[in-house]
N, C-alpha and C positions, 0 to 999 in steps of 0.2 A: 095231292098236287105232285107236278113232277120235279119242282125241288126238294132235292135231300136237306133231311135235319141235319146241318152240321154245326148247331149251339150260335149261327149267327149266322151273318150278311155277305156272300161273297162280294166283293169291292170290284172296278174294271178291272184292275191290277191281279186279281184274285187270290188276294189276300183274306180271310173271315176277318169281318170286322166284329167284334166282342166289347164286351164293356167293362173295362180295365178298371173302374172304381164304381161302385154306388154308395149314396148314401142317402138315406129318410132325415129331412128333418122334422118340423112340426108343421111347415107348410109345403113341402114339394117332396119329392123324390129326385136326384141329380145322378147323371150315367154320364160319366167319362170317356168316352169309348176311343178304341185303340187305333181310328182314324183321326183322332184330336176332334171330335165334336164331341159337343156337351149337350145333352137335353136335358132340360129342366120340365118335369112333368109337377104340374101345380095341383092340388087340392081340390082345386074350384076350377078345374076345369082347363085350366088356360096354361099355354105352355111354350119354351123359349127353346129352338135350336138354332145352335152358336158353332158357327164352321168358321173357325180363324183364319184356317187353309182358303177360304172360299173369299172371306172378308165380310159375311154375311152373316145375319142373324132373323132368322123368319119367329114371329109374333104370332102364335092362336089364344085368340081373347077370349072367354067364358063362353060367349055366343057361338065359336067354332070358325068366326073368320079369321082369316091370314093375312096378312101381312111381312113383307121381308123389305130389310132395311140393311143399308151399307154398313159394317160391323163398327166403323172410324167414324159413322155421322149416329151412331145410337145414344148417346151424348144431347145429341141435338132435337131428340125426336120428344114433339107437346104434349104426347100419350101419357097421361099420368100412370095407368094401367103397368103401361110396356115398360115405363122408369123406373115403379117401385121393383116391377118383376124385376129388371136388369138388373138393378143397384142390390136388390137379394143374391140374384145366383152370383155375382160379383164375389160378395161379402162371403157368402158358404166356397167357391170355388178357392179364392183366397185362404180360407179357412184351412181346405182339405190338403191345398198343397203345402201349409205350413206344419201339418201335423206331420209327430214322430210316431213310431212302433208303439214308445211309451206310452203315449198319450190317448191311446189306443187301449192299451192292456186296462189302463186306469178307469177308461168309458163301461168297462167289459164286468 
């Protein structure tokens, strides 16, 4: 192709966008990335990308359809699917930004 590998995503701005944290749990894999979005790549398939910036959170369910929903009304949304997902990356995202260096070395 004729873009160059440069380890990531040039942005409008062109900036590379990279992914400033991962971490595996035991059901997803979560990417930080240095535009403030969060993907949550699920296990089973189905998976949560969370743009704060944007106010948006787009929803791919097991089956591979999408859905995107206003990031202030995800709260509100009857998808039991989309809730447990949200309420997980929540809880791991919470998680990641409370950890120390220490706590780190300790995992290691």
């Amino acid at each position: 192709s004729s873009m160059p590998n440069n380890g990531g995503w040039p942005s409008a701005g062109g900036e590379v966008i990279h992914a400033k944290k991962v971490l595996r749990t035991k059901h997803a894999v979560l990417f930080q990335m240095s535009n403030r979005l969060v993907q949550v790549a699920f296990f089973d398939k189905s998976e949560l990308v969370i743009s704060s910036r944007a106010g948006l959170v787009v929803f791919i369910d097991k089956r591979g359809e999408k859905t995107t929903y206003p990031l202030e009304a995800a709260s509100t949304v009857l998808d039991p699917d989309f809730t447990k997902r949200m309420n997980y990356a929540k809880e791991v995202l919470r998680h990641m930004s409370g950890r120390t260096q220490e706590s780190e070395d300790r995992r290691a």
